[in-house]
N, CA, C and O atoms as a GROMACS GRO file, in nm:
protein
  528
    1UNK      N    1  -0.936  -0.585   2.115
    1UNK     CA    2  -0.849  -0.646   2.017
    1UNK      C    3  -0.750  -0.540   1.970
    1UNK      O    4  -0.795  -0.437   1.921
    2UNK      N    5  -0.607  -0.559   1.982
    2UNK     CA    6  -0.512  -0.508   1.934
    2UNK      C    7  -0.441  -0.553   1.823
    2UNK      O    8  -0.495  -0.649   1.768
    3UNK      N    9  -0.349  -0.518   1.778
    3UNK     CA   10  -0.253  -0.550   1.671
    3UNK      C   11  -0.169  -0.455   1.580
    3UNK      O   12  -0.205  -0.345   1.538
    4UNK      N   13  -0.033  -0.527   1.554
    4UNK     CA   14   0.064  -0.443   1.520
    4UNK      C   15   0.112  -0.477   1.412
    4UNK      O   16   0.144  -0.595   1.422
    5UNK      N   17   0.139  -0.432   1.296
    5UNK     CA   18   0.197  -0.456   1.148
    5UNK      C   19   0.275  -0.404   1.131
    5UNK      O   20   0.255  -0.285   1.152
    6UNK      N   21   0.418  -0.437   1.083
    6UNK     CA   22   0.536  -0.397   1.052
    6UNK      C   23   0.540  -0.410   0.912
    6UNK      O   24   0.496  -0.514   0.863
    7UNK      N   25   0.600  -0.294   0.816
    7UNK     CA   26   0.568  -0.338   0.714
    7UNK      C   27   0.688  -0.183   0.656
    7UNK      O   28   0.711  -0.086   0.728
    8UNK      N   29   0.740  -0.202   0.526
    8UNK     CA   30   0.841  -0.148   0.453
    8UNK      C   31   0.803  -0.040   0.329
    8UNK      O   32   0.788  -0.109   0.228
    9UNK      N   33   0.788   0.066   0.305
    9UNK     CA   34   0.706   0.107   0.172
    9UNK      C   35   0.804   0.094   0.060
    9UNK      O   36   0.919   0.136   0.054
   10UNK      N   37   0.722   0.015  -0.041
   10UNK     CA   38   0.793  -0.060  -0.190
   10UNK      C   39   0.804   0.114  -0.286
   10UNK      O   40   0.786   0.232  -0.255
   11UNK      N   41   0.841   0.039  -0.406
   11UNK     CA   42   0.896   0.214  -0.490
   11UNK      C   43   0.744   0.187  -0.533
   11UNK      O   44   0.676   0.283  -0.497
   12UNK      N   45   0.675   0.099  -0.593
   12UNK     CA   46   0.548   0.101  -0.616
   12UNK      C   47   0.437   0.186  -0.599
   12UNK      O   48   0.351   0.225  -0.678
   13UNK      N   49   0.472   0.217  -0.406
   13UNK     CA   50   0.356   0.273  -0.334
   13UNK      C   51   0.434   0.467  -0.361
   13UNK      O   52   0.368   0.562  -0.318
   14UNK      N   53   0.512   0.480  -0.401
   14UNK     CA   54   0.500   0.621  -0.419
   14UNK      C   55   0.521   0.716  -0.554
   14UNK      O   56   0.571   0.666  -0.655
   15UNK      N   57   0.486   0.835  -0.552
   15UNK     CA   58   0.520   0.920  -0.630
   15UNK      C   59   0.608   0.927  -0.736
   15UNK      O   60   0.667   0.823  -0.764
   16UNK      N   61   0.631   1.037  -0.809
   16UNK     CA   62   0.736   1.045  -0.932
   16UNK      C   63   0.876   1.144  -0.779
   16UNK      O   64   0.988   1.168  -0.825
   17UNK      N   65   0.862   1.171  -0.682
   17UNK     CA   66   0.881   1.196  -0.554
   17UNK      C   67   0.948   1.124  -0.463
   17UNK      O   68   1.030   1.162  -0.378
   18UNK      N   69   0.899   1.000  -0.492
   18UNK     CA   70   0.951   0.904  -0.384
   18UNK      C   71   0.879   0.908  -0.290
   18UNK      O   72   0.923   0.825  -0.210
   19UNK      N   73   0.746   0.982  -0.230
   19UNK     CA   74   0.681   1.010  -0.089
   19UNK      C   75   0.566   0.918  -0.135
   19UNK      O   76   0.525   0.934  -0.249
   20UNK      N   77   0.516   0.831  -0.062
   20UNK     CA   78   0.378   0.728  -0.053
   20UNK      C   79   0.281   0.791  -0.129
   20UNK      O   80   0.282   0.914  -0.128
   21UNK      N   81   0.206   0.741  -0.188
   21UNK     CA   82   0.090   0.811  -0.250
   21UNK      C   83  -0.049   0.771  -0.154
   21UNK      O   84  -0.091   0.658  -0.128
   22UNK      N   85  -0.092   0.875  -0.119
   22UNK     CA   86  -0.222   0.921  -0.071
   22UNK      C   87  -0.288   0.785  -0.009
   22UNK      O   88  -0.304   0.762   0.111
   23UNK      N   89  -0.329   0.683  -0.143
   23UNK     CA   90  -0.476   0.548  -0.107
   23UNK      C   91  -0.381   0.448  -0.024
   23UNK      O   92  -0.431   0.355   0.039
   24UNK      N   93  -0.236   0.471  -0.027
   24UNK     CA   94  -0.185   0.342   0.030
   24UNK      C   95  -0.223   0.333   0.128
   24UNK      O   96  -0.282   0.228   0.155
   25UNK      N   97  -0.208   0.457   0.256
   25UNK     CA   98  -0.213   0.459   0.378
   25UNK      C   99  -0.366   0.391   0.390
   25UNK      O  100  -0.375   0.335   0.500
   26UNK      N  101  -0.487   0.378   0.313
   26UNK     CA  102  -0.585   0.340   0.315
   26UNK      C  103  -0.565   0.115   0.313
   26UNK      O  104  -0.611   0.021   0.377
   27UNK      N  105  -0.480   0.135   0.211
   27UNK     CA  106  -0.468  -0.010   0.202
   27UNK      C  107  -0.369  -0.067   0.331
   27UNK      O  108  -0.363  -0.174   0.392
   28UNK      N  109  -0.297   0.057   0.341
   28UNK     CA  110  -0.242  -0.057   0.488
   28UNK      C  111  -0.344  -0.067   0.602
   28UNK      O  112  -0.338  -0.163   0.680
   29UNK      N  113  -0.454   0.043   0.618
   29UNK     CA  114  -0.495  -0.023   0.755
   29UNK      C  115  -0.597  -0.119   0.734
   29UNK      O  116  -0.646  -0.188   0.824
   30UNK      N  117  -0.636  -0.125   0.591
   30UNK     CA  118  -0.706  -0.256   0.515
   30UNK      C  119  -0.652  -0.374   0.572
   30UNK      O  120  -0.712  -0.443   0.655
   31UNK      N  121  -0.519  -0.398   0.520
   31UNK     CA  122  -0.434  -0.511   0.547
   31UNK      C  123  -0.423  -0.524   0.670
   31UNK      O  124  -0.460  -0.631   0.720
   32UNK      N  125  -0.370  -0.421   0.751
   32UNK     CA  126  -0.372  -0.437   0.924
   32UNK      C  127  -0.478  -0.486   1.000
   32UNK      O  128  -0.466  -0.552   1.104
   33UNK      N  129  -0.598  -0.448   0.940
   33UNK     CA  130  -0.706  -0.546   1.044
   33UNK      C  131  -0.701  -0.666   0.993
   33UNK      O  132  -0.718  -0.748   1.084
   34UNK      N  133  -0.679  -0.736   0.847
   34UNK     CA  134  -0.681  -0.866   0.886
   34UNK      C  135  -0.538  -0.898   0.881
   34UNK      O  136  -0.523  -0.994   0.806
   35UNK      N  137  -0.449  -0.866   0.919
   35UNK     CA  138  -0.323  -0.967   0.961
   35UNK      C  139  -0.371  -0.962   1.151
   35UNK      O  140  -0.364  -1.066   1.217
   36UNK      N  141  -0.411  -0.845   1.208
   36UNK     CA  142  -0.501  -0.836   1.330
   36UNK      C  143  -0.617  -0.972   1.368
   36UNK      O  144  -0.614  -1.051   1.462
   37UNK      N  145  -0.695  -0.963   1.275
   37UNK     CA  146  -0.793  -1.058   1.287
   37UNK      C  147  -0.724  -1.235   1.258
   37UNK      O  148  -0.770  -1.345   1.288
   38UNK      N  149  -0.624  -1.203   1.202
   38UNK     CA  150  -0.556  -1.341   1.153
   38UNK      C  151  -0.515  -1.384   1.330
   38UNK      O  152  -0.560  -1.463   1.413
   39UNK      N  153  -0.444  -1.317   1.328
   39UNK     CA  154  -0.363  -1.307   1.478
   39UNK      C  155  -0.458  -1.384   1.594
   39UNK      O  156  -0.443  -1.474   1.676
   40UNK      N  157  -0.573  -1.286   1.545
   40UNK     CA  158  -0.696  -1.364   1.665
   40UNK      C  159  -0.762  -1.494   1.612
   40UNK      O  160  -0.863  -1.533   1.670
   41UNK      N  161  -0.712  -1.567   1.506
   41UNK     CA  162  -0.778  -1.653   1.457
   41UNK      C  163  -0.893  -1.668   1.412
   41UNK      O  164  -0.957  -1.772   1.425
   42UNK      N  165  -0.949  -1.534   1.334
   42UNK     CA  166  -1.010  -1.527   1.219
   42UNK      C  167  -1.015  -1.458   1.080
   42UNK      O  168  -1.073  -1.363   1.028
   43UNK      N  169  -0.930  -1.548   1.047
   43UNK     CA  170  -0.860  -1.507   0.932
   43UNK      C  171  -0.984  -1.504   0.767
   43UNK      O  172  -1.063  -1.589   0.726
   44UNK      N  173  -0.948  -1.372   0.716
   44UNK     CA  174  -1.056  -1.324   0.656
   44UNK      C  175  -1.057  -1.464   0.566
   44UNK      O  176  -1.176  -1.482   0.540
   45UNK      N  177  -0.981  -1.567   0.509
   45UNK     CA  178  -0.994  -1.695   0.424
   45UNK      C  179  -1.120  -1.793   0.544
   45UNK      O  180  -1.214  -1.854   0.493
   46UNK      N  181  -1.098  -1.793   0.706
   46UNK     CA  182  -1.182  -1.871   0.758
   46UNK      C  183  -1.318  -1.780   0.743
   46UNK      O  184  -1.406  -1.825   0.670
   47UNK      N  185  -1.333  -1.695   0.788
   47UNK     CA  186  -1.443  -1.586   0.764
   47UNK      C  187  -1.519  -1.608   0.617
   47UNK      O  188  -1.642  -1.595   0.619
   48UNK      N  189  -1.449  -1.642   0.476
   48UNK     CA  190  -1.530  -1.657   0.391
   48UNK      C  191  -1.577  -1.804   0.353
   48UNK      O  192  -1.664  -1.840   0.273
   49UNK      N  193  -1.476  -1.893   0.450
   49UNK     CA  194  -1.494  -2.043   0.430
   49UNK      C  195  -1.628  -2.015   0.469
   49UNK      O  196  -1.717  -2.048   0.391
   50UNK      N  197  -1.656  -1.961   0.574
   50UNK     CA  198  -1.806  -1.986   0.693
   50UNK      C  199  -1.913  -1.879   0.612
   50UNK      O  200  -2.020  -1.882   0.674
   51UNK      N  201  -1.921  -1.785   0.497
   51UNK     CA  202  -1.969  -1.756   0.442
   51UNK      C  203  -2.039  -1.640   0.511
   51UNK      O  204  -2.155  -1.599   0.513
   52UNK      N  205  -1.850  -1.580   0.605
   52UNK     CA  206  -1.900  -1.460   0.651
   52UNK      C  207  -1.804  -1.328   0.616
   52UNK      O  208  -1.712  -1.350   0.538
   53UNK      N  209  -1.818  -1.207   0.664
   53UNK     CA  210  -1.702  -1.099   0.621
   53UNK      C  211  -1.705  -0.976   0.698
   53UNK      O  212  -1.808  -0.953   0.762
   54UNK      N  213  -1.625  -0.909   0.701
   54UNK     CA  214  -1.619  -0.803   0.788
   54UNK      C  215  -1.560  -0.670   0.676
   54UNK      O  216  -1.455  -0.605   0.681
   55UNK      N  217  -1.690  -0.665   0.566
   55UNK     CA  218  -1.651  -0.503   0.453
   55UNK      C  219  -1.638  -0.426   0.550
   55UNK      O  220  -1.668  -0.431   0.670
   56UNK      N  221  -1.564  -0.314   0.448
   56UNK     CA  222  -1.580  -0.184   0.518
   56UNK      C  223  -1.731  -0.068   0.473
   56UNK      O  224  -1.790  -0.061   0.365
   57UNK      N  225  -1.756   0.004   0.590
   57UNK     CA  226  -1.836   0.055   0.597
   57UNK      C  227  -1.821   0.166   0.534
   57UNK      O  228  -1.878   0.214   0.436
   58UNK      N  229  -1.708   0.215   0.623
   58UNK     CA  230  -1.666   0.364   0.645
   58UNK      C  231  -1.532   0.407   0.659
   58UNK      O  232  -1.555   0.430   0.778
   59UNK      N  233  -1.436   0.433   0.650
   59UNK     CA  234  -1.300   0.463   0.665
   59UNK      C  235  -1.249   0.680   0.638
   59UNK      O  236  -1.288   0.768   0.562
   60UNK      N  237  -1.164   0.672   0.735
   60UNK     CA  238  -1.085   0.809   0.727
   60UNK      C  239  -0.959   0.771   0.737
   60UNK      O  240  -0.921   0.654   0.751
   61UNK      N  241  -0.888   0.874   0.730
   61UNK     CA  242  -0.728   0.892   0.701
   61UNK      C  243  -0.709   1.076   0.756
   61UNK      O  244  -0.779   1.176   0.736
   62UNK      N  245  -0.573   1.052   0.835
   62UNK     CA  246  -0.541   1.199   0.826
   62UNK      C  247  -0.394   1.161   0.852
   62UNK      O  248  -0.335   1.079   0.923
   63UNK      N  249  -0.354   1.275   0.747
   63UNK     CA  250  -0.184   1.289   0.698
   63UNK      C  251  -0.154   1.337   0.779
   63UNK      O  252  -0.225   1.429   0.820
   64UNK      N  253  -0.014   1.298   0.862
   64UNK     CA  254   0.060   1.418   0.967
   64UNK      C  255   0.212   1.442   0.863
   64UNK      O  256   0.271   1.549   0.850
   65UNK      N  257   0.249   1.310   0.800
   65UNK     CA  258   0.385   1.351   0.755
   65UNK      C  259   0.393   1.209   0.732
   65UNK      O  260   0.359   1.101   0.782
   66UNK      N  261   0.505   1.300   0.549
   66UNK     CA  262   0.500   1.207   0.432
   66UNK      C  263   0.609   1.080   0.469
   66UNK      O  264   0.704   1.089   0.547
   67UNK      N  265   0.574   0.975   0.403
   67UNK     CA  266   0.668   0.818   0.430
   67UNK      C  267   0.735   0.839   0.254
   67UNK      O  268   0.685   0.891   0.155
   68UNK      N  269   0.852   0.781   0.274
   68UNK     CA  270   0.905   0.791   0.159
   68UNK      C  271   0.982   0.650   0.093
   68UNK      O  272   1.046   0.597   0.184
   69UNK      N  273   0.994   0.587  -0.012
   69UNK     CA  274   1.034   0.478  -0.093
   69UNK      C  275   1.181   0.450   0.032
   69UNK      O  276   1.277   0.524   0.055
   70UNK      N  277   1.132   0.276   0.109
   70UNK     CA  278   1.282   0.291   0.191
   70UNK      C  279   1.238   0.270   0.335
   70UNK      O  280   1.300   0.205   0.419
   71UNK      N  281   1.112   0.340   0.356
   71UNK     CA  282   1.062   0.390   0.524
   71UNK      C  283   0.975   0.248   0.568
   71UNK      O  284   0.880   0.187   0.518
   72UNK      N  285   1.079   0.226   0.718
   72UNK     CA  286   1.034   0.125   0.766
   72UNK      C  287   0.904   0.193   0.835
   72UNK      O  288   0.910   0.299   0.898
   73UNK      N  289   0.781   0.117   0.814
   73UNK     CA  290   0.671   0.190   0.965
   73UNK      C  291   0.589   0.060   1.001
   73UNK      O  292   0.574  -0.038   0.928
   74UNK      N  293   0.535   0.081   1.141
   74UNK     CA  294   0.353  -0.022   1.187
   74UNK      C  295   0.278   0.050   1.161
   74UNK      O  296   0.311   0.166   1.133
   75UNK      N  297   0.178   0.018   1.160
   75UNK     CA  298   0.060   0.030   1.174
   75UNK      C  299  -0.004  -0.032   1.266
   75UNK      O  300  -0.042  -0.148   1.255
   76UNK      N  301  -0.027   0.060   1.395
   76UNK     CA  302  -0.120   0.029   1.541
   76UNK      C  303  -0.225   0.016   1.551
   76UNK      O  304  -0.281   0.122   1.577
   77UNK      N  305  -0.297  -0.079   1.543
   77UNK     CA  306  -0.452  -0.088   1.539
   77UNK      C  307  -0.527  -0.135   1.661
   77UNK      O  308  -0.475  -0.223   1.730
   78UNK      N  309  -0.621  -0.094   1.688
   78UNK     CA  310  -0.732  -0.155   1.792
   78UNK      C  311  -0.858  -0.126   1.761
   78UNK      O  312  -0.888  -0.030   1.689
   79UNK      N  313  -0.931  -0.196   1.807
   79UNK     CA  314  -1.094  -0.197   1.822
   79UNK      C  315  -1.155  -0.099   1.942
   79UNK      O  316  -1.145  -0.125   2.061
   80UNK      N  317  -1.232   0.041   1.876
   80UNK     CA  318  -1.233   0.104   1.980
   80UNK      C  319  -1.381   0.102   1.980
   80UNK      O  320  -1.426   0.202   2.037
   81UNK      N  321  -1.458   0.033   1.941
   81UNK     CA  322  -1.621   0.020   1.987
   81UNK      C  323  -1.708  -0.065   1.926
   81UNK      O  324  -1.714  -0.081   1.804
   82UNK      N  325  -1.753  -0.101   1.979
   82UNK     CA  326  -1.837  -0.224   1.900
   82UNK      C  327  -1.957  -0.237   1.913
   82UNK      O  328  -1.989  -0.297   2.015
   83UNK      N  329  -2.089  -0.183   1.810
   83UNK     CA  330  -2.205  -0.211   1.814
   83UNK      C  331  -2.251  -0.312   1.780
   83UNK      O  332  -2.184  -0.405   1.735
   84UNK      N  333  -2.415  -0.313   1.801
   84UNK     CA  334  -2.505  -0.450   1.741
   84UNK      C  335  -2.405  -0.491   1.600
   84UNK      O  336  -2.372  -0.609   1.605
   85UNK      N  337  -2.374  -0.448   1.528
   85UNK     CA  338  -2.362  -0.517   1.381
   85UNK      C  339  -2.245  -0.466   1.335
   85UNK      O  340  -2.182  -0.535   1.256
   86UNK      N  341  -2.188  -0.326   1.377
   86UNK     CA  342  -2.001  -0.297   1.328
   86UNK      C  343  -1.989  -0.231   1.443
   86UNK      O  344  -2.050  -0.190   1.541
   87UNK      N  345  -1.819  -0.241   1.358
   87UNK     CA  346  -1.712  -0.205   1.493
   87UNK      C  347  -1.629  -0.108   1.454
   87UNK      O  348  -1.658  -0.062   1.343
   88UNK      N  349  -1.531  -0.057   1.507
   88UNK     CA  350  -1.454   0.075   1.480
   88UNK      C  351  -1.322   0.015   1.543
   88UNK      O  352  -1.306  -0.029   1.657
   89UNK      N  353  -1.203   0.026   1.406
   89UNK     CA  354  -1.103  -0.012   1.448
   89UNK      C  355  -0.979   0.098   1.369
   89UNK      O  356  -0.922   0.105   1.260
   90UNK      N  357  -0.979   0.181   1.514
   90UNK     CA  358  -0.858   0.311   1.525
   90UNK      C  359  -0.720   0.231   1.429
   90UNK      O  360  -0.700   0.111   1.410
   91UNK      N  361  -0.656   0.329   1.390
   91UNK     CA  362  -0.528   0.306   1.309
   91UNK      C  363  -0.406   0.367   1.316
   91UNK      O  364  -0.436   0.468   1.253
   92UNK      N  365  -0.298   0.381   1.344
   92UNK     CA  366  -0.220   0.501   1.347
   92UNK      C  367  -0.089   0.405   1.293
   92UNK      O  368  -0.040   0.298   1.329
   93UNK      N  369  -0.064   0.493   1.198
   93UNK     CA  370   0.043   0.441   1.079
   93UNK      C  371   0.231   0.560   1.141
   93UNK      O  372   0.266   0.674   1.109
   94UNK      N  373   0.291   0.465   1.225
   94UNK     CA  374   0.387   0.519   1.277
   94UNK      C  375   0.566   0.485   1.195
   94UNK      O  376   0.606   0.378   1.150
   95UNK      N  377   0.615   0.577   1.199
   95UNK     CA  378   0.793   0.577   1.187
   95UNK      C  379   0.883   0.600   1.243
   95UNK      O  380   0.964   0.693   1.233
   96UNK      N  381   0.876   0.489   1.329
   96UNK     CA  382   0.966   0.500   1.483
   96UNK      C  383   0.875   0.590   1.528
   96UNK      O  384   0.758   0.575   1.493
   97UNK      N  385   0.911   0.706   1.618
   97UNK     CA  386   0.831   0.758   1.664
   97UNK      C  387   0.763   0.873   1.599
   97UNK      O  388   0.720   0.951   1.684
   98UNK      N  389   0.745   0.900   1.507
   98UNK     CA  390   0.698   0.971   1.413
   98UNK      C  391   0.541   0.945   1.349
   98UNK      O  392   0.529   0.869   1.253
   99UNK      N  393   0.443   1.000   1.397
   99UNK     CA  394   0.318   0.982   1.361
   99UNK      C  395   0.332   1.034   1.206
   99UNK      O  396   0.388   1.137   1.170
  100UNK      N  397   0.262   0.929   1.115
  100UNK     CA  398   0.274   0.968   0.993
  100UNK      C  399   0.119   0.985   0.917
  100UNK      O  400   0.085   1.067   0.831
  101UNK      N  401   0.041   0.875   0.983
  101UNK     CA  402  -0.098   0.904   0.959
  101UNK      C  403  -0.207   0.825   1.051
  101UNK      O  404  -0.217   0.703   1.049
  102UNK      N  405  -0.265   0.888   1.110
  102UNK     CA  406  -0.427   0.821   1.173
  102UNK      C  407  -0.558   0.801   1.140
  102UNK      O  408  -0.610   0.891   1.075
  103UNK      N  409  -0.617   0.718   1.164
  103UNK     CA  410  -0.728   0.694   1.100
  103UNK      C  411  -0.828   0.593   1.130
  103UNK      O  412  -0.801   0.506   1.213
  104UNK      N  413  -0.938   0.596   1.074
  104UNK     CA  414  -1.039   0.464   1.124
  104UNK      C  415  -1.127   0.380   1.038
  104UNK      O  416  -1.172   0.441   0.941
  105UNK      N  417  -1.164   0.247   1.050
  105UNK     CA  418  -1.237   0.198   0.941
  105UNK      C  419  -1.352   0.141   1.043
  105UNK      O  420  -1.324   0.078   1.145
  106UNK      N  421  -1.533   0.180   0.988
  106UNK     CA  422  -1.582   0.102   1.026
  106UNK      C  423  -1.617   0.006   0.947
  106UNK      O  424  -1.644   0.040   0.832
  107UNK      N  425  -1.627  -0.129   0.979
  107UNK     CA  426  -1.639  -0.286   0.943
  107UNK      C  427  -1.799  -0.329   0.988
  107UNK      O  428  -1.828  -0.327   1.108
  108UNK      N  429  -1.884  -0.361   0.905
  108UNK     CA  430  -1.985  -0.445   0.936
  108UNK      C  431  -1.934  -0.611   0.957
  108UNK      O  432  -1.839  -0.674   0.911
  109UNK      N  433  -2.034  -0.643   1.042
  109UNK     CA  434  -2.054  -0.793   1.018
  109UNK      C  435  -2.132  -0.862   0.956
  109UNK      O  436  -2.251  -0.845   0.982
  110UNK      N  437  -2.098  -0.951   0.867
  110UNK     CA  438  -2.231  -0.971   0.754
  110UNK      C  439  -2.212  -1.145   0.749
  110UNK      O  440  -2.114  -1.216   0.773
  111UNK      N  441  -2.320  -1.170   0.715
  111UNK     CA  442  -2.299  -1.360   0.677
  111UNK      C  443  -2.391  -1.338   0.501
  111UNK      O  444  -2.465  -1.241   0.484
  112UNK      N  445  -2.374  -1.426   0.409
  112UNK     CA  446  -2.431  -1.453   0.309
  112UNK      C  447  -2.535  -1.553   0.323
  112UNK      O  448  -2.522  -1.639   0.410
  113UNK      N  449  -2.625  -1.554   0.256
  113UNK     CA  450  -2.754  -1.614   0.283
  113UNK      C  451  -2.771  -1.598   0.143
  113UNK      O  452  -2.785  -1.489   0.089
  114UNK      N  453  -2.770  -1.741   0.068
  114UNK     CA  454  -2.782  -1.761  -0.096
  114UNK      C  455  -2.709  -1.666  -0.178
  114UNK      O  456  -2.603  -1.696  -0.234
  115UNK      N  457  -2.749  -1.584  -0.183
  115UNK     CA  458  -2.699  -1.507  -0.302
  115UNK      C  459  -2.690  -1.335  -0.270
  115UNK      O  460  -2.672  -1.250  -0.357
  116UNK      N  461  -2.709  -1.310  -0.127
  116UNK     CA  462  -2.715  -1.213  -0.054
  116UNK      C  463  -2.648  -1.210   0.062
  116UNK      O  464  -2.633  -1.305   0.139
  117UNK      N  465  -2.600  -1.077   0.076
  117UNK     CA  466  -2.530  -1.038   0.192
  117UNK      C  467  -2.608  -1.010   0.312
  117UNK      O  468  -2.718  -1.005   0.257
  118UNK      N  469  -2.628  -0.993   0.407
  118UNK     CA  470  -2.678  -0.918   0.493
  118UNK      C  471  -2.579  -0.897   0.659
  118UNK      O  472  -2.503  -0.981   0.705
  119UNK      N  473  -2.609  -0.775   0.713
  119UNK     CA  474  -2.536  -0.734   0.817
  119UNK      C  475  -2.635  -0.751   0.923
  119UNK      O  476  -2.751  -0.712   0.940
  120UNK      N  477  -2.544  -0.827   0.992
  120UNK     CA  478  -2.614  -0.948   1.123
  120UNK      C  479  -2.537  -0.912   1.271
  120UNK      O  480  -2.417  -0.884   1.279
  121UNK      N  481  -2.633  -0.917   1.389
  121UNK     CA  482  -2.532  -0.951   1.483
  121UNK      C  483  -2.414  -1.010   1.482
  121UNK      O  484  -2.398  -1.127   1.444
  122UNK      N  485  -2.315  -0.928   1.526
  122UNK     CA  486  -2.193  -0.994   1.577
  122UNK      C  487  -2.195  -1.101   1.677
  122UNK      O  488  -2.244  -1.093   1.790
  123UNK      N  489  -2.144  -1.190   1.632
  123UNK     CA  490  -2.132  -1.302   1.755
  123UNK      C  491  -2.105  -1.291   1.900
  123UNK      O  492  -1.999  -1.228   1.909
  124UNK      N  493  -2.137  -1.314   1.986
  124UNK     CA  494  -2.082  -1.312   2.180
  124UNK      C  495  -1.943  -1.348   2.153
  124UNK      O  496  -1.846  -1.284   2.194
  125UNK      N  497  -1.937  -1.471   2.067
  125UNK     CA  498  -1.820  -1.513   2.104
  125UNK      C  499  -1.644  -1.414   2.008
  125UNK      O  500  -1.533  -1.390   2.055
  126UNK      N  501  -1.712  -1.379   1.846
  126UNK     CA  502  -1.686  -1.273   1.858
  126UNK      C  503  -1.657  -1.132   1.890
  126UNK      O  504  -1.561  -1.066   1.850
  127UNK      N  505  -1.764  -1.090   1.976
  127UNK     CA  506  -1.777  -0.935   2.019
  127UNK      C  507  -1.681  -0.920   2.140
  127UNK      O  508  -1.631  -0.814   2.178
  128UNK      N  509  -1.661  -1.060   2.201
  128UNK     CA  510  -1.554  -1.074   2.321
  128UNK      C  511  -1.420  -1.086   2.281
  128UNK      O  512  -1.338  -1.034   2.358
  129UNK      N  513  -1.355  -1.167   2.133
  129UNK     CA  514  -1.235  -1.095   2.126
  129UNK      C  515  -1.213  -0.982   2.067
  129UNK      O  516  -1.098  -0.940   2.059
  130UNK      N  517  -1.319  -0.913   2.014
  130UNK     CA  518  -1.335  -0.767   1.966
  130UNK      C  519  -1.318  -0.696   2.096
  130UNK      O  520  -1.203  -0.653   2.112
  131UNK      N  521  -1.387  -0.677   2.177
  131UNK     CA  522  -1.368  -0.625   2.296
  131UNK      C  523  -1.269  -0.628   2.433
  131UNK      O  524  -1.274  -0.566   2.539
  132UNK      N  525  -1.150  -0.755   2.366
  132UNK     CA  526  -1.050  -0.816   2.488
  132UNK      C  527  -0.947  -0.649   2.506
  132UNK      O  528  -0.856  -0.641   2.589
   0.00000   0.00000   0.00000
């Protein structure tokens, strides 16, 4: 599973500077897996209709160079492994050709059961567009 997000940084997301502040780059590759997962037609709204979710586990970030109030960039994502129950989906937050930051989030798969979460096999039929 691939996917690509185009996206603009608002004056919001930065500094007294003008340069992005630090957690955004965290919230875009948030957002990038599910406009990703939307793409594949499971969109985190169908995912909670079915009383399932894909939290994060685990996530990194590494800065190469600052985005500033103005800067068009994507964010490149793919799924680079997929166990019994989470997956690992690489990130690299680009400006034109300018690597600006890379990074990874791991995602469990979980369904709710009453009033509890629990992290469950991933589906076949899931783990295959995870793995396309």
């Amino acid at each position: 599973m691939r996917g690509v997000w185009d996206c603009k940084v608002r004056f919001a997301e930065t500094d007294a500077a003008g340069i992005v502040y630090y957690p955004n780059f965290y919230k875009w590759m948030d957002q990038a897996t599910h406009e990703m997962f939307e793409a594949y037609r499971l969109s985190t709204r169908k995912l909670l209709s079915e009383n399932r979710g894909i939290p994060l586990v685990e996530t990194h970030c590494r800065f190469k160079h600052p985005l500033k109030f103005g800067d068009r960039f994507r964010v490149e994502s793919k799924v680079t492994e997929v166990r019994d129950k989470v997956f690992t989906i690489e990130h690299r937050i680009c400006k034109g050709d300018i690597l600006a930051a890379e990074g990874y989030e791991i995602r469990a798969w979980i369904e709710r059961f009453g009033d509890k979460l629990k992290a469950v096999s991933i589906p076949e039929d899931v783990r295959k567009l995870l793995t396309e």
